[in-house]
LOVEXLO-111412 format. One record per residue: z, y, x of N, C-alpha, C, O, CB in turn. Coordinates in steps of 0.02 Angstrom, whole numbers, plus 50000, padded with zeros to 5 digits. Atoms other than C-alpha are relative to their C-alpha. Glycine has a CB too. Layout:
BEGIN
ZYXZYXZYXZYXZYX ...
REM end
This chain:
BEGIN
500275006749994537875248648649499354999449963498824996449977500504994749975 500895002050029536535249948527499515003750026498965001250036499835001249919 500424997449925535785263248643499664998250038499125000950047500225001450041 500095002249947535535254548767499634992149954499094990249978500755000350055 500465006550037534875237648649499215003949988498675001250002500424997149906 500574997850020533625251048586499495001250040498905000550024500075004449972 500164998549978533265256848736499574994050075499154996050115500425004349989 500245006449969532815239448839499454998549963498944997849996500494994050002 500575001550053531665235648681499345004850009498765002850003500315001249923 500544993949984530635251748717499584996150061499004993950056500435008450031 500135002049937530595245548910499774992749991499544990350043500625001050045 500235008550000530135226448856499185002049960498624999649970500734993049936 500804998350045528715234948728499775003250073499604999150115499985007249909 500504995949930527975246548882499894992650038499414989050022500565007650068 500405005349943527765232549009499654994749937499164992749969500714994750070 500295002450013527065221248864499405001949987498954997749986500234998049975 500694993850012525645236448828499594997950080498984997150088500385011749996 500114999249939525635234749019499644993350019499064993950037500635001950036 499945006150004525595216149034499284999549981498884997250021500564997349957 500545002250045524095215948893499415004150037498955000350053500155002249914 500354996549966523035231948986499814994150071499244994150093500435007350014 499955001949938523175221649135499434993749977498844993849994500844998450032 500535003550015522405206449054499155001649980498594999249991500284997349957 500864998650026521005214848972499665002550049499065001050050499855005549939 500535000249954520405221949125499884994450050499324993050069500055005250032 500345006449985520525206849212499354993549966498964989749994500534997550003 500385004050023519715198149070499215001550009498734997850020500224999449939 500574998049990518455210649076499415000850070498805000750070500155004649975 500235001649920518095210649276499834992649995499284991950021500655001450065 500395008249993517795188149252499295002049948498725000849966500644991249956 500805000150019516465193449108499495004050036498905002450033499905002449932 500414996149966515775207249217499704996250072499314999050110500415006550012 500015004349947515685193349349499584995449995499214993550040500534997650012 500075005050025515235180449237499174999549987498854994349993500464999649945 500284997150035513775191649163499304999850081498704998250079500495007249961 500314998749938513115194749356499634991950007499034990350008500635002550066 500105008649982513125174949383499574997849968499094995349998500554995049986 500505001050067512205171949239499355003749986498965001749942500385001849939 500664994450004510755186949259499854996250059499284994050051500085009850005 500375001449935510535179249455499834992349971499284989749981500515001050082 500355009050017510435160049380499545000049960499134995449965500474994249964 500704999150031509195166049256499605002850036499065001750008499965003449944 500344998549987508305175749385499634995250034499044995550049500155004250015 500125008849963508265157049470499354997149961498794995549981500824993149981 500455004350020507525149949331499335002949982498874999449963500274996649950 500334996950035506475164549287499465000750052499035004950037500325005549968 500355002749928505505159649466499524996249972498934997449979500464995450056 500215006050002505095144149396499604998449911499184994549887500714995550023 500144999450073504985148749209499344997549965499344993949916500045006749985 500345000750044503345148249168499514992850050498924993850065499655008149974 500475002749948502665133149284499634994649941499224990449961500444995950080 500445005850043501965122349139499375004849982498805002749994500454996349919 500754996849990500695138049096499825001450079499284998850091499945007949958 500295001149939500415140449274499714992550013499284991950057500505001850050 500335005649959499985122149293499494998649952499094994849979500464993250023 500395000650051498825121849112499365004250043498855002050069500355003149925 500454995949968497985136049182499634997850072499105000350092500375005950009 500345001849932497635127249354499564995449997499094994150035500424997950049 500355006950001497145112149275499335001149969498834997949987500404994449958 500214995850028496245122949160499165002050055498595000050045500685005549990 500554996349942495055132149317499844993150051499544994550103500455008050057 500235005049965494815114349393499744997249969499324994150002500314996850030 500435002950056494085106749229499115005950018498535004550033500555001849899 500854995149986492685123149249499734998950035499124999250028499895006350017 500654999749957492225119549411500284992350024500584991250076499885007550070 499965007249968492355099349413499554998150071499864997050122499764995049941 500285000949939491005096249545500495002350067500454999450122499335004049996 499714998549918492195104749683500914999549988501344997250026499705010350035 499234999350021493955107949585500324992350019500684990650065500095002249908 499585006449977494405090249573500064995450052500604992950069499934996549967 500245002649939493505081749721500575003350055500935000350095499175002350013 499614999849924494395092149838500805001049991501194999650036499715006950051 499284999850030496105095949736500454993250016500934992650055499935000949914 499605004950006496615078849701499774993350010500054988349989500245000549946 500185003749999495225068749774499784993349942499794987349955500285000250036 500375003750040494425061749609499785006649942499975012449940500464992949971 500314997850053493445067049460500425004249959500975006149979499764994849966 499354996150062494245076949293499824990949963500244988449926499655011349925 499915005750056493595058949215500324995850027500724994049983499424996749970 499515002549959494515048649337500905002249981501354998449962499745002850072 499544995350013495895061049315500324997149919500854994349903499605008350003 499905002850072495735057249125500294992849982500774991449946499365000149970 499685008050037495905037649106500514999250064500984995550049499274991249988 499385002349983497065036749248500975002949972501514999949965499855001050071 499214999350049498525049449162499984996149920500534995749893500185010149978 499885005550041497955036748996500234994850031500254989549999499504998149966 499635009049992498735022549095500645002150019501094998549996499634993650070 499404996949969500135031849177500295005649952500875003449957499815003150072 499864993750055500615047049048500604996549963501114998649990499285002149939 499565002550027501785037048939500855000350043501395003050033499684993649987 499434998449939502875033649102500305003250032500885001950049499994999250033 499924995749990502805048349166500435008349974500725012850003499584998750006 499724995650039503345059549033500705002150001501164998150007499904998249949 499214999049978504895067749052500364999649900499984999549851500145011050058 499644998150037506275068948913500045006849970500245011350008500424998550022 500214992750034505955084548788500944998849984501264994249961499195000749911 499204994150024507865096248777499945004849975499425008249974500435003450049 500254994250047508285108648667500395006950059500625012250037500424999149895 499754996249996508905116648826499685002950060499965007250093500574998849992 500524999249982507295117248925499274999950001499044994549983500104999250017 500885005750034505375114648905499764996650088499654998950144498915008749953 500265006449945504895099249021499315003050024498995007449996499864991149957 500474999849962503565098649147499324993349965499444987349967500394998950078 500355002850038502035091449052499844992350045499964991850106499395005149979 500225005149949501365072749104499295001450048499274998250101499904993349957 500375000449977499805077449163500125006650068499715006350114499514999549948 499574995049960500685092549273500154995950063500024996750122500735002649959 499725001649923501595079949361499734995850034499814995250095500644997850005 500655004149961500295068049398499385004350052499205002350107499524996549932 500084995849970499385081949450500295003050056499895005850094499965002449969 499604998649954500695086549567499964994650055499694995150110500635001049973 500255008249942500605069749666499474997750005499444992750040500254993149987 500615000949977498895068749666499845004150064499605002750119499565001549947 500054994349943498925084449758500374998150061500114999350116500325007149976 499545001149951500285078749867499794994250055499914993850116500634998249963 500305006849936499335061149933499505005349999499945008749973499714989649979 500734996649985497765072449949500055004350052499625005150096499705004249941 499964995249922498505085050074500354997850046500204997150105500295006849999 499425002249950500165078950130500275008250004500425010550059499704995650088 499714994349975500765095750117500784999049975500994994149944499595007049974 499305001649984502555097750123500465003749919500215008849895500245004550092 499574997750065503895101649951499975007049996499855009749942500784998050000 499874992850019504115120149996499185003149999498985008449977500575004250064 501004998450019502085121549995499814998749921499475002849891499374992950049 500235003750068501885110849819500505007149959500215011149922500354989049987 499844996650034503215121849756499635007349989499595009949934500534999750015 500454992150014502165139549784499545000349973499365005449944499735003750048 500665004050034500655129249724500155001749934500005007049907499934991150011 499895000350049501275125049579500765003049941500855001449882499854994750010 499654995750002502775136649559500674994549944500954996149892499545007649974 499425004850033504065119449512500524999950075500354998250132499614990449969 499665001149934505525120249632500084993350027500114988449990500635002649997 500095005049955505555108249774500494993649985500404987950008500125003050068 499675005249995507055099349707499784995649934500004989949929500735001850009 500195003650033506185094349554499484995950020499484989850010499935002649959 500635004149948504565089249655500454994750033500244989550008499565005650070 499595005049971505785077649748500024995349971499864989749991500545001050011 500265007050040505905068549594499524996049979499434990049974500104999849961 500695003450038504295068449520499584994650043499224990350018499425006449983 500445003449980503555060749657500314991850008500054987249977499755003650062 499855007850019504515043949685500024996349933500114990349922500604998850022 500295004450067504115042349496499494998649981499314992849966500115001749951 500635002350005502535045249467499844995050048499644989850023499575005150005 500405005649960502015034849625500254994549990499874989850003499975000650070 500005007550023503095019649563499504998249941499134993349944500744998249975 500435001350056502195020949395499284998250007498994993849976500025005449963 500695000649987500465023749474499974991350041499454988250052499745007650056 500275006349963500835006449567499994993849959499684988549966500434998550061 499645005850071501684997049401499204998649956498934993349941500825006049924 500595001950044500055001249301499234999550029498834996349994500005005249945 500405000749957498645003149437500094993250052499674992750096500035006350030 500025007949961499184983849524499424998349983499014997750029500554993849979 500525005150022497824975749411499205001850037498644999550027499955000449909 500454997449956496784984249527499684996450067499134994850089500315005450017 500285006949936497094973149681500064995149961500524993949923500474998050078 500025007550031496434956649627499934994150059499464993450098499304999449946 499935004849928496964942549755499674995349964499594995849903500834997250038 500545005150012495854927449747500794996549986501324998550010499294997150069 499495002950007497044913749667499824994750017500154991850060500275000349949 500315005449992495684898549651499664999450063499605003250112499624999349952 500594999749938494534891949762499215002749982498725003850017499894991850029 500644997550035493214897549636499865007550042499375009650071500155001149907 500044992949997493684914749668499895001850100499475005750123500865003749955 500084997849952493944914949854499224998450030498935002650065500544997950033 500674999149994492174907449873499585006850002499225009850042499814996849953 500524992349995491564922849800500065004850054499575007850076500135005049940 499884996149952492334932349924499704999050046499275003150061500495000550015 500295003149944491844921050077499044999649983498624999350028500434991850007 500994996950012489774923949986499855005250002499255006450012499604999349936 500274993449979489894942250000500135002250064499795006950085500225004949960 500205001949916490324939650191499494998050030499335000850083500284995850025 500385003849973489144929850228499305004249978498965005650028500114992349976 500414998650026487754937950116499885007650050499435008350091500144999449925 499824993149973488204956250180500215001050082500005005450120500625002449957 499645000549914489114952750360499844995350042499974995150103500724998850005 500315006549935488214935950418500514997550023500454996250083499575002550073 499255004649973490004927450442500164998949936500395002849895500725004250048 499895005650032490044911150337500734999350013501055000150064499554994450022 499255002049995491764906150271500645002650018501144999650037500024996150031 499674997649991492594920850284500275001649930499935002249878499815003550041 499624999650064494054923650157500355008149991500645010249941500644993750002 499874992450036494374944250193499985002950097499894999250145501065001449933 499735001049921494724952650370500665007049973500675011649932499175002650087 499485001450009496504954650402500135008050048499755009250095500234991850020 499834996549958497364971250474500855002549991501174999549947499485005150000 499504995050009499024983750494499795003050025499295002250060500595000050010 499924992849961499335000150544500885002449985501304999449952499335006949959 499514999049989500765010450579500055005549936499505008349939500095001250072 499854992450024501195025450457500655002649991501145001049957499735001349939 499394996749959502275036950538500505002849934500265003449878499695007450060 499434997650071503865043150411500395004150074500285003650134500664990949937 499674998149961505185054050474500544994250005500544988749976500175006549983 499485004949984506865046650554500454997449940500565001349894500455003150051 499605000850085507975036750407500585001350047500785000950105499984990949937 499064998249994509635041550398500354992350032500674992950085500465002049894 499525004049974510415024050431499194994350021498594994950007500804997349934 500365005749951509575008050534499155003650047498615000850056499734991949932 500464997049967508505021750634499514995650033498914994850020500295004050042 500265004649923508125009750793499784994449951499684989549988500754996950076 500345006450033507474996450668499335003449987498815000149989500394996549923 500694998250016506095007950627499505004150063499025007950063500085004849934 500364996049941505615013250796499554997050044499724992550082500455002750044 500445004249977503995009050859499845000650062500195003850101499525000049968 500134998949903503025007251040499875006650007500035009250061499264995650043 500194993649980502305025251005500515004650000500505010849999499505002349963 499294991249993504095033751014499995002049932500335007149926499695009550058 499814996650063504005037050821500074993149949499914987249955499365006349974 499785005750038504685029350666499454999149958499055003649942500655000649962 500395003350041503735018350562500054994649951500474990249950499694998550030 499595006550024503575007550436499014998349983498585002749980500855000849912 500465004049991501984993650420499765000149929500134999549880500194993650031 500535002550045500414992350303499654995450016499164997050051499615003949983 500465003449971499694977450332499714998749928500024999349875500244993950050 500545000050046497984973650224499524995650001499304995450058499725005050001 500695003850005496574962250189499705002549931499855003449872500104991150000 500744996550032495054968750129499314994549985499294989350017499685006450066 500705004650043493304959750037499725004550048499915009050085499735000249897 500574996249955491694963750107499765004149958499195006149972499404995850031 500354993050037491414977649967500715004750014500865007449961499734998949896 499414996849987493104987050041500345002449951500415008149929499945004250037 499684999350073494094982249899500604996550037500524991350069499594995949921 499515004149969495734977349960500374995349952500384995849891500485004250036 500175007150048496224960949901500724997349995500904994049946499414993450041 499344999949992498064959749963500445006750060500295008250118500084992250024 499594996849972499244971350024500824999050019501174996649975499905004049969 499195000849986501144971050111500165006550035499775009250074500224993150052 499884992750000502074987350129500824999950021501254996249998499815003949920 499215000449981503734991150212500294999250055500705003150078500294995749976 499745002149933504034981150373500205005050039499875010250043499544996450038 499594997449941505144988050501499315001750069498944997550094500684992550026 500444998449949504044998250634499974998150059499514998950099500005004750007 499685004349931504904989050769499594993950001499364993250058500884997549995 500405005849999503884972250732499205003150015498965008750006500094995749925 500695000949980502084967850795499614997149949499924993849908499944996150057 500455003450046500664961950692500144992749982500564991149940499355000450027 499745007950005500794943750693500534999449971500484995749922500124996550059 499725000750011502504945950667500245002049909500604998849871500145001250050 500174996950074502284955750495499564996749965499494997949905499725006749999 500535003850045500994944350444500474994249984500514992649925499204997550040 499625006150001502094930150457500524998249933500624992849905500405000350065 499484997750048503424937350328499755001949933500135004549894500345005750027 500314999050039502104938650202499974993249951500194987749968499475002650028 499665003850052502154929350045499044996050012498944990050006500415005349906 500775001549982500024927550088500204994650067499694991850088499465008650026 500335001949911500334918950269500544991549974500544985949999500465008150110 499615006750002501704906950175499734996749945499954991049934500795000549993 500185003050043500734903350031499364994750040499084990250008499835005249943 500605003149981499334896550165500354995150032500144989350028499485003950039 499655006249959500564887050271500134995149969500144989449992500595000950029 499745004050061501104880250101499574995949968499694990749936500235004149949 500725004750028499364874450055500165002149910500214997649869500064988250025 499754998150058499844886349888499565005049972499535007149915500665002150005 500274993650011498654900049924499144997149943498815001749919499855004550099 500345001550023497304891049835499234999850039498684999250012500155002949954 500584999049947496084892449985499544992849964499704988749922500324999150104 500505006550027494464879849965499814995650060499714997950115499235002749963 499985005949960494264864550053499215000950053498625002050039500044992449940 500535003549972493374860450208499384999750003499124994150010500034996449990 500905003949997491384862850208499815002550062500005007050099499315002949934 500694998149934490004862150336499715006649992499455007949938499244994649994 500344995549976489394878850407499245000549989499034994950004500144999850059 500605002450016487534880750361499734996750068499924998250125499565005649969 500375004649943486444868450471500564997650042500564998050104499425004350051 499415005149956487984858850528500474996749951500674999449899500545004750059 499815006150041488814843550458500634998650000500874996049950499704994350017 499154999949995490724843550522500375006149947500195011949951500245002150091 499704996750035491824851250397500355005050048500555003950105500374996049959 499884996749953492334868650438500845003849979501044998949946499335004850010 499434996050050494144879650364499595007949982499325011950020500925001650052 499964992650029493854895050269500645003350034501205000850036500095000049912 499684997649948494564908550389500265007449981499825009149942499544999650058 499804992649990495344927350383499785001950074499814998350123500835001349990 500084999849914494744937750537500265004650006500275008549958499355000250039 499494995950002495944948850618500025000650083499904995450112500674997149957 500105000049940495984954450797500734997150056501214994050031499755007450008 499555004249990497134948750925500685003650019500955001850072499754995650048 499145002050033498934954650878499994996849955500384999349915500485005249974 499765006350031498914940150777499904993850043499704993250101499664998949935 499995008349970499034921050801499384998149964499154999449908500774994249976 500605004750020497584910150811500294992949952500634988549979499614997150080 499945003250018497764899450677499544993549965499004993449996500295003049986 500665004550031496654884950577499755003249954499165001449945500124993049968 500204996950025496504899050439499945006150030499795010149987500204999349957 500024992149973496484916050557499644997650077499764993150117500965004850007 500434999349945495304918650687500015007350041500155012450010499324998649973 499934992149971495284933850801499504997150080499364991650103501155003750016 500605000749954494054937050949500164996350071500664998150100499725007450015 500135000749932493794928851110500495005850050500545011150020499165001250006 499694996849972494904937651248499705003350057499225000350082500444997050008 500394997749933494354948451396499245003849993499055006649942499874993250045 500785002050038492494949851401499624994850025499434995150084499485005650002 500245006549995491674931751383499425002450027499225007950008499954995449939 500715002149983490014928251477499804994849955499214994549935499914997550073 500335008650033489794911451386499495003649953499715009249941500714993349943 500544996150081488264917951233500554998449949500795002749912499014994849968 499975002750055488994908151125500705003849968500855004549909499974992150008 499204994950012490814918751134499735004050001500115007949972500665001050049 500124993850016489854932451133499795001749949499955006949920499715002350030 500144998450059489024930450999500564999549931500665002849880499464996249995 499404999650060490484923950902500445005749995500615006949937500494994550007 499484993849963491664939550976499315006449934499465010449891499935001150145 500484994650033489964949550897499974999049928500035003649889499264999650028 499994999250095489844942950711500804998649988500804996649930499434992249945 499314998050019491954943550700499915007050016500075009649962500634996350038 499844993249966491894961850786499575004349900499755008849862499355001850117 500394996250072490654966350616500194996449946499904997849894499145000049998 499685002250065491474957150496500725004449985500945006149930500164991550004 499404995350010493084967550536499945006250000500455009550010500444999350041 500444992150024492074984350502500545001149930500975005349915498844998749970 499724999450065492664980850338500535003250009500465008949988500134994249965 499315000050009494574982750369500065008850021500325013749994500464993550054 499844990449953494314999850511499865004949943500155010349941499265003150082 500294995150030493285007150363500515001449943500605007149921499294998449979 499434997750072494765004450207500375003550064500275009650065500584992249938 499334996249975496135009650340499625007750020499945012950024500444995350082 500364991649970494825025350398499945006349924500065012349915498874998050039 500104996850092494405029250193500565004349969500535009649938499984993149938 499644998750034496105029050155500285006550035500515010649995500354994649985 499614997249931496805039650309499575007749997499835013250007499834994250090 500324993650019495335052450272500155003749932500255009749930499324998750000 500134996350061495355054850074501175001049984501465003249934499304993049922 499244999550035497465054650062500435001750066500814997850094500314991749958 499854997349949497905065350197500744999750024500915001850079499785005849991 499185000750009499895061550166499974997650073500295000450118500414994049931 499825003449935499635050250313499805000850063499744996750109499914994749997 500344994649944498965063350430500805001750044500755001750105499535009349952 499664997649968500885068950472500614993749978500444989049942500035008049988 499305004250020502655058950447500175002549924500195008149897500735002150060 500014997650063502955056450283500945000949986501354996650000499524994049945 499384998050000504645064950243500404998649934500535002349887500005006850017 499785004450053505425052050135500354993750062500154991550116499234997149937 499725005949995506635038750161499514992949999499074991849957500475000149947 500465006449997505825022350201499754995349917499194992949909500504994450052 500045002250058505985015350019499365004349955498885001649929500735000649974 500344994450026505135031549946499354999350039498884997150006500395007250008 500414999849966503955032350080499394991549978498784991249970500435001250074 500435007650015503355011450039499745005349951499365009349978500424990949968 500124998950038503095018949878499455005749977499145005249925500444999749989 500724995949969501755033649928499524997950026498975000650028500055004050043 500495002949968501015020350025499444996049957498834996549955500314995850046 500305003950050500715007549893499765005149929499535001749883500574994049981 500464995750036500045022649777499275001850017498815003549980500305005449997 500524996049962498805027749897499514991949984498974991849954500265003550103 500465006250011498145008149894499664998749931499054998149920500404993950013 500325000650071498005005849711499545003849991498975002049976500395001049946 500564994750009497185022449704499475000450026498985003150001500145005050011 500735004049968495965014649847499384998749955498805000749947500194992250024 500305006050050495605001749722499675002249939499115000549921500554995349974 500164995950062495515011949568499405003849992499035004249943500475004549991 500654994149993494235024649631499464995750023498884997450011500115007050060 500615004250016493235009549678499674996249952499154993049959500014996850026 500075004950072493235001749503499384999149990499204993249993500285003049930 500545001650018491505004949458499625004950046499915007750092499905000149926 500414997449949489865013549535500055006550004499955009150059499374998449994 499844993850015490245030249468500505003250047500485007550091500215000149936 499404996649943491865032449544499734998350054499605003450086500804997450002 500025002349942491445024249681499505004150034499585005250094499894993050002 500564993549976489845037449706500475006150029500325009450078499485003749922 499944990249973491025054449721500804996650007501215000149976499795010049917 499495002549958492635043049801499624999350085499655003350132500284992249964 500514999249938491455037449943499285001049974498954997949932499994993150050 500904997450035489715046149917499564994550069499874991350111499715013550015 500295004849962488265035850018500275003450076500585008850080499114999349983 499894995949922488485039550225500854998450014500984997750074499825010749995 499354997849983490535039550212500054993150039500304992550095500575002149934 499845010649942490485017250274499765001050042499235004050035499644991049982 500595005649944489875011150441499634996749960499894995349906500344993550053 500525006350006488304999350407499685001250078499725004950127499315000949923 500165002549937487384990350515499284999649969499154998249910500414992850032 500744998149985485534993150540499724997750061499875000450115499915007050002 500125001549940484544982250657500654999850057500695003650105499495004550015 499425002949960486254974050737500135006250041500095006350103499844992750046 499784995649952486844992450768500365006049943500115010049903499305002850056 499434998350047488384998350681499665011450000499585016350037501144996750055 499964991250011488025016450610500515005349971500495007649914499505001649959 499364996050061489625027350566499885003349973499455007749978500545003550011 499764998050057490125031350441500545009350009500905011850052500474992349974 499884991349984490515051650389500814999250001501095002950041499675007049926 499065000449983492585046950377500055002350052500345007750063500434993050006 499765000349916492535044050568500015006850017500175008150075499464995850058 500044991549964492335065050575500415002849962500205008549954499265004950000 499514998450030493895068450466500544996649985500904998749940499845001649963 499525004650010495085053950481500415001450034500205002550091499884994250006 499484999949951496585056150559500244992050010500454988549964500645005149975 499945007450006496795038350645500714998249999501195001550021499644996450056 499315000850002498205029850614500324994150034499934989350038500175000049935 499975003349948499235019450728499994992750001500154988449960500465002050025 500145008849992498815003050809500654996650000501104998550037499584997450076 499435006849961500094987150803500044999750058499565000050097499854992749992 500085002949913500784983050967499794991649968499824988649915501035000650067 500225007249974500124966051036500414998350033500584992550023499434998850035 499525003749945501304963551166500485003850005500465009749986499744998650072 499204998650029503234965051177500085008450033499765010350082500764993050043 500084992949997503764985151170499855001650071499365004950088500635003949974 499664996949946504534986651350499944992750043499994986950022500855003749981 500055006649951504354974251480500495002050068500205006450101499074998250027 499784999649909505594974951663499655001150028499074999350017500214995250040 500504999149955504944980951795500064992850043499634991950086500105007250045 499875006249936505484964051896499444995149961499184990349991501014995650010 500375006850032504444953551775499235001349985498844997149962500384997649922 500484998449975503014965151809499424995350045499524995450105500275004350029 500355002849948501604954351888499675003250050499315008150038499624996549978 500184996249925501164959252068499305001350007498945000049958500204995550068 500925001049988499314961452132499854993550009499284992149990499645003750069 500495005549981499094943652190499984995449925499684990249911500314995150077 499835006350082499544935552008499695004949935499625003349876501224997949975 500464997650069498654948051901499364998749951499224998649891499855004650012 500725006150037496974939851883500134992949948499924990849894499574995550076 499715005750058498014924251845500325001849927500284998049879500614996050035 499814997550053498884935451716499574999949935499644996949881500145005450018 500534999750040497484940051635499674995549959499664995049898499665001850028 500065007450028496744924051624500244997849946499894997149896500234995950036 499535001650052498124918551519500305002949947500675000349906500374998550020 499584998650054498574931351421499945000849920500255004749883500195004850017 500205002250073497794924851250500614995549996500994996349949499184995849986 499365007149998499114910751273500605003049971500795000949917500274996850089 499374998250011500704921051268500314999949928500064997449878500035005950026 499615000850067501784922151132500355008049979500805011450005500684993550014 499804992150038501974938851026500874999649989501044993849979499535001149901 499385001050002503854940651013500135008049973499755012749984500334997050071 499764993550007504984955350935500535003250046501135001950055500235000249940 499344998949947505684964851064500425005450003500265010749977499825000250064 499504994850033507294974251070499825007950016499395008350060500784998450030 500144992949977507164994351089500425002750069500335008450091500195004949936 
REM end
């Protein structure tokens, strides 16, 4: 009996030797595993490792050759460059860990400069600047909220009537159209499809969109902006929803009262001019329909047609120097507002004073008018245009089609109609 006790004890020690062998090479096959996992996730980061000297160094060889580095990099100056990461830098800054080194502020401003300047796409920015695409993902819906939080004071909307005067004297002085208060536009800029309420953003050109509508001064300083609308609506209809179109209905916008036109004695309204996808209103004017014989529509149709130079030339400026809006911008509609309204401030910004405003637009880049004969401007040979508002409803029946004998009458009338949003 004790034999056999001794001899079970032997056989319980062997399989526990056995038991323990067994663990340690298992233990040792998860670190040999563990060890693999851990050399390929550092080879991950070791991709990406050094992208703050890669981006010193870039910023670095664009300071040497400012005349061309920055102009065409990030579309402004290195001094531009300078006081705008002093207004934005604070915001920007990432959180310092003790278990990575952060992407510097002027890196990532740098990075979204680059990004409205080409429009090139995440897996491009990343080879650029050797930051993977899913961090670029972030940087940019931050920086561009920040650039809009501290670059606003940029657009300055007339509040008084003091102020909109001034506006309506550099019309008149510059454009020969008395009593104008800005001229009024949208455009389309194309985004890819959103994930949810697609068909809300789908416009007449078959692609999704979402609405910039703008008013511009006669020194193409834009003066108000609205950003966002559903691509499915028409001009008029986007103007309407504006906090600008209800502050005028409201008698809130601070517009100025009532005067006589020079050499005429009936009081006249201070006007916005805007073509016709909008409504004719007592403050919005838009051209004559068709083409008038009368002079007197012609001539009026002729000093509105050059007062709204202004507006083609910000939407042509912007569309040339911030190329983002050359292709669909591949952002969610929210994100996407938020690239839009960067690109405006930054309009504004680079027009601040004469300096910038020299190597933002150098002389030649505006239309002017010379002996009542519009001369373009160098944009018009590098702009990618961007799309018109519909005027009239997307899709029409063919039954409600007018025939040949009622088309003239059509015509006739179709200043009259009524802009409506129509379904897809």
């Amino acid at each position: 009996m004790a034999f056999l006790k001794r001899k079970l004890k032997s056989k319980s020690r062997k399989l526990c030797l056995v038991g323990a062998a067994v663990l340690v090479a298992y233990a040792e096959h998860l670190h040999a595993e563990h060890s693999t996992v851990a050399s390929r996730r550092c080879w991950t980061r070791e991709l990406f490792a050094e992208a703050s000297q890669h981006g010193l160094r870039l910023i670095d060889q664009l300071y040497l050759n400012d005349g061309i580095g920055f102009g065409n990099f990030i579309r402004m100056t290195a001094t531009d460059f300078e006081v705008l990461l002093g207004m934005v830098g604070a915001k920007i800054a990432a959180k310092e860990t003790p278990f990575r080194q952060t992407i510097p502020p002027n890196m990532r401003l740098i990075v979204v400069l680059h990004f409205l300047a080409t429009g090139n796409s995440y897996t491009s920015l990343q080879s650029t600047f050797k930051i993977s695409k899913q961090i670029i993902s972030r940087i940019v819906p931050e920086v561009c909220a920040a650039i809009q939080v501290e670059c606003c004071k940029f657009i300055k909307t007339p509040k008084s009537q003091h102020e909109w005067k001034a506006v309506a004297a550099e019309f008149e002085r510059k454009l020969h159209f008395p009593h104008c208060l800005g001229a009024l536009d949208g455009k389309h800029v194309k985004i890819v499809a959103p994930t949810i309420s697609r068909s809300e953003y789908y416009n007449h050109k078959k692609c999704f969109s979402i609405v910039m509508m703008i008013i511009a001064d006669a020194n193409f300083n834009i003066i108000y902006a609205n950003v966002g609308a559903q691509g499915r609506f028409s001009g008029g209809d986007v103007f309407k929803q504006t906090t600008m179109h209800r502050n005028i209905e409201a008698n809130t916008a601070g517009l100025p009262e009532d005067d006589p036109l020079p050499g005429q004695s009936s009081p006249t309204p201070y006007v916005l001019v805007a073509d016709k996808a909008f409504a004719l209103s007592k403050h919005l004017m838009k051209p004559y329909p068709g083409h008038p014989t009368d002079q007197s529509q012609m001539t009026y149709n002729n000093r509105l047609c050059r007062a709204r130079i202004v507006i083609e030339n910000v939407f042509g400026i912007l569309a040339s120097k911030f190329r983002v809006f050359a292709s669909p911008i591949g952002l969610q509609p929210a994100k996407a507002k938020q690239v839009v309204n960067a690109c405006i401030v930054l309009h504004n910004f680079l027009l601040r004073d004469n300096e910038s405003r020299s190597h933002y637009c150098p002389a030649g880049s505006m239309d002017s008018i010379q002996d009542n004969t519009v001369c373009p401007g160098s944009w018009r040979n590098d702009a990618n245009e961007m799309l018109e508002l519909q005027s009239v409803p997307r899709q029409v029946p063919h039954s409600l089609w007018p025939n040949q004998s009622t088309h003239h009458h059509h015509h006739q009338h179709q200043h009259h109609r009524i802009i409506v949003i129509s379904s897809l």
